[in-house]
C-alpha positions in Angstrom: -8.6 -21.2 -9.8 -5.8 -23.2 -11.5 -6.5 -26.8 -13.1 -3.8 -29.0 -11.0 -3.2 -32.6 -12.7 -0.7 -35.2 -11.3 1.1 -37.1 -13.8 3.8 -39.8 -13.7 6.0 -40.8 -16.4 8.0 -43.6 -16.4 11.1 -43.6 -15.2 13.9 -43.7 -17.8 16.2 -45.9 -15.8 16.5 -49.6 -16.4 15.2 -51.4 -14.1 13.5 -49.0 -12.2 9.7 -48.9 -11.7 9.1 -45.8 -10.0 9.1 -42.4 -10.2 8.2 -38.9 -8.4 4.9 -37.5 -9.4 4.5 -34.5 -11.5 1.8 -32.0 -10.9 0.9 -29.9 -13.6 -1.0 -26.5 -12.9 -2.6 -25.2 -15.9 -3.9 -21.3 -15.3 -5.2 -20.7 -18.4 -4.5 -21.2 -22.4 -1.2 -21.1 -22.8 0.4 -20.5 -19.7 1.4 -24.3 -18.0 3.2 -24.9 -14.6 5.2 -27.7 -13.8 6.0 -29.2 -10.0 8.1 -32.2 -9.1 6.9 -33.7 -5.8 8.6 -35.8 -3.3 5.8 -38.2 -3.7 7.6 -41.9 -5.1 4.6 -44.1 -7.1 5.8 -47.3 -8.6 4.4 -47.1 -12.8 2.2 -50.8 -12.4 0.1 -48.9 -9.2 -0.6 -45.8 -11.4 -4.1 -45.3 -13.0 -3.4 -42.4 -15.6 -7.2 -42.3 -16.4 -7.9 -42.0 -12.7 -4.7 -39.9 -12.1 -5.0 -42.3 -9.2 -3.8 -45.3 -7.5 -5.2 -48.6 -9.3 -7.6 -49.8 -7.1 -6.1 -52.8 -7.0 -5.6 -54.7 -3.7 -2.0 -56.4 -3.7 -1.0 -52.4 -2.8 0.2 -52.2 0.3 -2.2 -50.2 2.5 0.4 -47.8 4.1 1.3 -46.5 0.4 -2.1 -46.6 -1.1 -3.0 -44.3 2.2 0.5 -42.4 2.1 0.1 -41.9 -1.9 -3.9 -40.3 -2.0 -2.7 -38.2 1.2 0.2 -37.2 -0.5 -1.8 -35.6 -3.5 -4.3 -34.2 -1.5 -2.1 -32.3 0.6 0.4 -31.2 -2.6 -2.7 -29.9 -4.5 -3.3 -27.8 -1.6 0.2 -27.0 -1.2 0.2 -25.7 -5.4 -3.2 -23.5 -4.6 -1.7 -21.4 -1.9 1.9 -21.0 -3.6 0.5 -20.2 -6.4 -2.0 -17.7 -5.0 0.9 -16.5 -2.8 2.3 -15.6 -6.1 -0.3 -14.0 -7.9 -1.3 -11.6 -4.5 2.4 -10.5 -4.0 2.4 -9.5 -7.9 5.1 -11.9 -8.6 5.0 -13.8 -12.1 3.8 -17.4 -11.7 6.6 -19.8 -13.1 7.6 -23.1 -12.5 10.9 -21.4 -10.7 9.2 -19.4 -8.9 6.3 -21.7 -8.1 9.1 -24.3 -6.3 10.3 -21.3 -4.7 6.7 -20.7 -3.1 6.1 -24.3 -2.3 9.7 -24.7 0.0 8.6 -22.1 2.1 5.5 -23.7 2.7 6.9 -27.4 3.2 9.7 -26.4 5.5 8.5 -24.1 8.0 11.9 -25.5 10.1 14.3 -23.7 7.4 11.7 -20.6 7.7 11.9 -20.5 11.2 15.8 -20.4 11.2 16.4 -17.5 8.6 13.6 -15.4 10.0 15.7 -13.6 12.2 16.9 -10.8 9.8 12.7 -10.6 9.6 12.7 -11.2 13.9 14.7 -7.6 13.8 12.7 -6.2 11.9 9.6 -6.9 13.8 12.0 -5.2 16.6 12.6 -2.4 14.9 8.2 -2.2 14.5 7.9 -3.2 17.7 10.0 -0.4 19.4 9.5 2.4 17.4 7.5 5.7 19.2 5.3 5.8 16.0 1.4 6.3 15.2 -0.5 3.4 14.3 -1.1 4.0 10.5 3.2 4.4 10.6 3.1 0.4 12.1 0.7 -0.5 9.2 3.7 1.0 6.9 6.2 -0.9 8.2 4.0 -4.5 7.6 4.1 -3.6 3.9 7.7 -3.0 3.7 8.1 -6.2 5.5 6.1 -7.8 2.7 8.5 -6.3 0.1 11.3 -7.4 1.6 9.7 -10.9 1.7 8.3 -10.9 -1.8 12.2 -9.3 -2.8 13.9 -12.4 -0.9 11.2 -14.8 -2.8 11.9 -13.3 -6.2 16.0 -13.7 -5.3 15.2 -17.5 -4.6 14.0 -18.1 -8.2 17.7 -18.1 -9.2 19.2 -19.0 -6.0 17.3 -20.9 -4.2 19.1 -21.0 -1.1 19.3 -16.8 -0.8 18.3 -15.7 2.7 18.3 -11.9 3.5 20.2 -12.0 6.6 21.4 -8.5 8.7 25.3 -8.9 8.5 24.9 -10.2 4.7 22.8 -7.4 3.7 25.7 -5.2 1.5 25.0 -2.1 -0.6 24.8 -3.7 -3.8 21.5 -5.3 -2.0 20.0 -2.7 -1.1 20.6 -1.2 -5.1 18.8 -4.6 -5.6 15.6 -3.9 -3.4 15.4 -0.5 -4.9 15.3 -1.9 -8.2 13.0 -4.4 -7.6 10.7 -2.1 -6.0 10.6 0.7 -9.3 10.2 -2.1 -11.8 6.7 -3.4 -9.8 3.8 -1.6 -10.1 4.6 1.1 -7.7 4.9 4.8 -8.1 8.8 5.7 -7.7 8.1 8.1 -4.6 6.1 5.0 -3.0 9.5 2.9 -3.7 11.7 5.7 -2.3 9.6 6.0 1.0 9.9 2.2 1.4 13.7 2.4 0.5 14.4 5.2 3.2 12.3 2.8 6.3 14.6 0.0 5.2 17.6 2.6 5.7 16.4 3.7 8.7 15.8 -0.1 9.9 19.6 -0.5 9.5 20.3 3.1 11.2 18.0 1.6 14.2 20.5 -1.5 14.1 23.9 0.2 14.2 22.4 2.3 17.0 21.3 -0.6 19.0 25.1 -2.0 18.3 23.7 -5.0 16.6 25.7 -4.2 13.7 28.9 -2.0 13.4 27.5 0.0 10.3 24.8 0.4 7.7 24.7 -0.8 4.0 23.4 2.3 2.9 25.9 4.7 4.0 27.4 4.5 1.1 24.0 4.5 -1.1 22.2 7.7 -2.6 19.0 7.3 -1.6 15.9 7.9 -4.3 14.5 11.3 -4.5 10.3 11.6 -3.7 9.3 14.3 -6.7 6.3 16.3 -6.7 4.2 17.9 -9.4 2.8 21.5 -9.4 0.1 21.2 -6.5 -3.0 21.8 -7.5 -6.4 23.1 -5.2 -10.0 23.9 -5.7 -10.9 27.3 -5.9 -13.5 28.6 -3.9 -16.2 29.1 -6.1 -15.1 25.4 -7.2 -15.9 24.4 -3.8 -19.1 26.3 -3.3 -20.3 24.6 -6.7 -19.4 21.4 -5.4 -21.7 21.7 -2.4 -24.5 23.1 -3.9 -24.4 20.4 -6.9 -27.8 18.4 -6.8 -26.8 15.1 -5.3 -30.3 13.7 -4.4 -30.1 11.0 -6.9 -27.0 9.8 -5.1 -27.7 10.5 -1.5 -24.8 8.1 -0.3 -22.0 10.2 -2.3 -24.2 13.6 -1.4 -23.2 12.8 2.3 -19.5 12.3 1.2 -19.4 15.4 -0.3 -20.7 17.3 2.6 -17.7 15.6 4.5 -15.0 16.6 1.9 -16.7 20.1 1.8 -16.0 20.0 5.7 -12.5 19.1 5.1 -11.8 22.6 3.0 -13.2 24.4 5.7 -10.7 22.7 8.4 -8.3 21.4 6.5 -6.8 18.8 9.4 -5.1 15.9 8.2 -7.3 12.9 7.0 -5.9 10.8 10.4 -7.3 13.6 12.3 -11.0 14.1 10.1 -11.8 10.8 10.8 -11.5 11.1 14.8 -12.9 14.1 15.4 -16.3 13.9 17.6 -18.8 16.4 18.6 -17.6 17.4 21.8 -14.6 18.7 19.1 -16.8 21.3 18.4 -16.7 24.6 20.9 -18.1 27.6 20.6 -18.3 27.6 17.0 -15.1 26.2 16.4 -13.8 22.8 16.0 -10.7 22.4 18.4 -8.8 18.7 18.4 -4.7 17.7 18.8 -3.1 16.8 16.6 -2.2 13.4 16.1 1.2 13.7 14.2 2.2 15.8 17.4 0.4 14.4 20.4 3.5 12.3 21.6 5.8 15.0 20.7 5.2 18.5 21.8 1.2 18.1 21.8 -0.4 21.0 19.7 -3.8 22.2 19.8 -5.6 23.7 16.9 -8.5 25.6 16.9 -9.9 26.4 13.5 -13.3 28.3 13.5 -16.1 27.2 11.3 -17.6 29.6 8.7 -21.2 29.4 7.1 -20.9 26.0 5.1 -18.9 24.1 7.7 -21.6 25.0 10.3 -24.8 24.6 8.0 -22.9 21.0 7.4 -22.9 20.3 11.2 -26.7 20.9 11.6 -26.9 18.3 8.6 -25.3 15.7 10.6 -26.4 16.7 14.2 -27.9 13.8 14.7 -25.4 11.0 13.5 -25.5 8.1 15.9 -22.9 7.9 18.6 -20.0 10.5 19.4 -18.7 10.6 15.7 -18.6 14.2 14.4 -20.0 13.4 10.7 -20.7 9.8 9.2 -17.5 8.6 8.2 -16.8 5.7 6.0 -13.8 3.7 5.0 -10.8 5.7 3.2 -11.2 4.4 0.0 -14.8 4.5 -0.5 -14.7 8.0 0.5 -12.4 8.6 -2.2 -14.5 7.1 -4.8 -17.5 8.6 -4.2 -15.4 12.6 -3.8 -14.7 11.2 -7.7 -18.2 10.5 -8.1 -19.1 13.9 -6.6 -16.7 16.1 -8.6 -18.1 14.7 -11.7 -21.8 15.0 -11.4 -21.0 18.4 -10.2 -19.0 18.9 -13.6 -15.5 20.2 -11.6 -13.5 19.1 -14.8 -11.0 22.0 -14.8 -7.6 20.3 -16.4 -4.5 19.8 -14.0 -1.4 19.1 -14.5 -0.2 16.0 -12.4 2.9 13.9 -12.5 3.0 10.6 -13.6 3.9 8.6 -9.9 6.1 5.9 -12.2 7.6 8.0 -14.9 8.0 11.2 -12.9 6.1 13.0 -16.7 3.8 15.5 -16.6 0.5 14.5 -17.8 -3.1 16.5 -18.0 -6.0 15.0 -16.0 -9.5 16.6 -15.5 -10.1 17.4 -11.8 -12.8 15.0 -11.2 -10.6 12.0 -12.1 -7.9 13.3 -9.5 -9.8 14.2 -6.6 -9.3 12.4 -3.0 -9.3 13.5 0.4 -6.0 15.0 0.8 -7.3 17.4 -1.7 -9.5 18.8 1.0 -6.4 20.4 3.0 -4.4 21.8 0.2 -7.6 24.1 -0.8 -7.9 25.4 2.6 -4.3 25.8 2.7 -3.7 27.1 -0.8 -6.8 29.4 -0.2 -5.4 30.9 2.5 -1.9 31.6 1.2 -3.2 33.2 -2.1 -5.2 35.6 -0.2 -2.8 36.5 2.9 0.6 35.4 1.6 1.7 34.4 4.9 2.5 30.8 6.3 1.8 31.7 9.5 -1.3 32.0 9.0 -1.7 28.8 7.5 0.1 27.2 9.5 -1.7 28.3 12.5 -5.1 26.5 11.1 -3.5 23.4 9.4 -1.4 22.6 12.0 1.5 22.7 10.1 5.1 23.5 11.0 6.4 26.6 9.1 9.1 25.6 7.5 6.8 22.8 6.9 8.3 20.8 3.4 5.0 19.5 3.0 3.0 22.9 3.5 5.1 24.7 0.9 4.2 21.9 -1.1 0.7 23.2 -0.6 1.3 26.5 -1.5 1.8 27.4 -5.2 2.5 31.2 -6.9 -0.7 31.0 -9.4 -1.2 33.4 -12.3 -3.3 35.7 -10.3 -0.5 36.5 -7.8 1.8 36.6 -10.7 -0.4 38.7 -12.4 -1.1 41.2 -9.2 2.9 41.1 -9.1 3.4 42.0 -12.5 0.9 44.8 -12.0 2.7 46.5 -9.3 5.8 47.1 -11.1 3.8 49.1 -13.8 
């Protein structure tokens, strides 16, 4: 929590007692913020010890009242800006910190350039997509908030507006977005919702054309995909995990995940009366408000022996599912007591480089459904097949993602032409 102190100094002026009070927010050694309030103090009232208002009682009542308010209320205004700052990864300056504190001290001039933001909660609003997608579009609202604040350091009366939003801002966003601590395919999947956001205007003739049809949008990139092998995944269940019974039920669930290989989305709703007649049958939920699809994917030895772990979780929830990110921490956890340290190669989400990471340090969910679906291709070469159990399309960009040509295919390959 930042040290705030208000100061006044005495006005340079000749024959002028007063000045505006200067609050000065120290973070930590070395780093010092400066704010210049509204709040007028005449230099004879001023108690610098006290960093108060002499007690003294020829001050008029109203100011002594209008003064302590006034501190009060601007030391609380300096906490939230700057926390605003810190929480949206912005760099806590003075500039920056003045930029925080107008928006916060006139909600009126908030309220009247919000519109290009009031469209954009439209554009949310009215879109036919899942809830996880409207979640999406809340944190590339954020950017675009936390890119109009960082514009106001230098001009403080920028407002992102629809009709003033020209290509060279939207090369501006994109840039701002790869030089925070984001991954560049992150950046480019926020870049293309904004692009669509201004597709979804011209088409709804609220403007006449798009800033970005004139702008190369950023590639996404993908490493070499990478999968457990089955006798990787059979060591990971039978790995003794009684020391650690919390992770040893999230591995069961991962385990259960290669068997099925559904989407995460799709994991996490599935509920007993999913299962029938030994095979777990749901829709979808990427296609069940567009051509509904149901998958049936039968359950082999482990994925039933998993379900007669569980049988008896409480209420109609298949297996005992936790947050997203706990889960992932404790597949981590699970991989490494289980010592599944094979070395993969991975690419670096900022500077697109391959680097070498031991499988343990890797792992998370979406893990599970690229060793079911890798699995399968590797043994029937057909994405049908696949297909058919993931729910995948087949020309699927994602699914061939999956799929990799691994040394033992290239070796079988190489074999036949002998």
């Amino acid at each position: 929590m930042p040290t705030i102190t208000p100061i006044l100094k005495k006005s340079t002026k000749k024959g002028n007692n007063r000045s505006k009070l200067r609050f000065y927010i120290s973070v930590r050694r070395g780093v010092q913020l400066f704010y210049v309030s509204d709040i007028s103090v005449d230099f004879d009232h001023w108690d610098a010890k006290k960093q108060s208002l002499k007690s003294r009682p020829n001050i008029n009542n109203a100011e002594r009242v209008s003064v302590i308010n006034g501190i009060h209320t601007t030391k609380e205004h300096l906490r939230q800006a700057y926390e605003n700052l810190t929480k949206n990864s912005v760099t806590p300056t003075s500039k920056a910190l003045k930029a925080e504190m107008d928006l916060l001290l006139n909600p009126q001039i908030v309220t009247e350039y919000r519109s290009f933001f009031d469209h954009f909660d439209d554009y949310s609003e009215k879109s036919n997509v899942k809830k996880e997608r409207k979640t999406f579009y809340k944190v590339v609202k954020r950017n675009l908030e936390n890119f109009e604040l960082h514009k106001r350091i230098n001009q403080p009366n920028f407002r992102l507006s629809i009709t003033e939003f020209s290509d060279e801002t939207a090369l501006e966003f994109e840039r701002f977005l790869n030089t925070d601590y984001r991954g560049k395919n992150t950046s480019a999947g926020r870049v293309k919702c904004v692009r669509a956001f201004f597709n979804w205007l011209v088409k709804t003739k609220k403007l006449t054309s798009s800033p970005y049809s004139d702008v190369a949008l950023p590639s996404e990139a993908y490493g070499t995909p990478y999968f457990l092998t089955i006798d990787e995944r059979n060591k990971l269940f039978d790995a003794d995990l009684s020391a650690t019974p919390e992770t040893a039920v999230q591995r069961d669930i991962f385990v259960f995940h290669c068997v099925i290989g559904c989407r995460v989305g799709d994991l996490v709703r599935l509920k007993k009366s999913n299962v029938i007649n030994g095979a777990v049958e749901y829709i979808a939920g990427k296609t069940k408000d567009n051509k509904p699809k149901t998958i049936r994917v039968p359950l082999n030895k482990i994925g039933l022996e998993i379900l007669e772990r569980y049988k008896d979780t409480d209420g109609e929830k298949l297996l005992p599912f936790i947050t997203p990110q706990k889960h992932n921490v404790a597949i981590k956890k699970a991989f490494e007591i289980a010592k599944i340290d094979r070395i993969v190669t991975i690419m670096c989400p900022k500077t697109r480089l391959d680097i070498q990471r031991p499988l343990y340090e890797v792992a998370s969910s979406h893990l599970a459904r690229r060793t079911l679906s890798g699995n399968i291709y590797k043994i029937y070469k057909d994405t049908k097949i696949v297909s058919s159990i993931t729910g995948h399309s087949p020309n699927s960009k994602a699914l061939h993602r999956y799929i990799d040509i691994d040394d033992d295919m290239k070796n079988e390959v190489v074999k036949n032409l002998e």
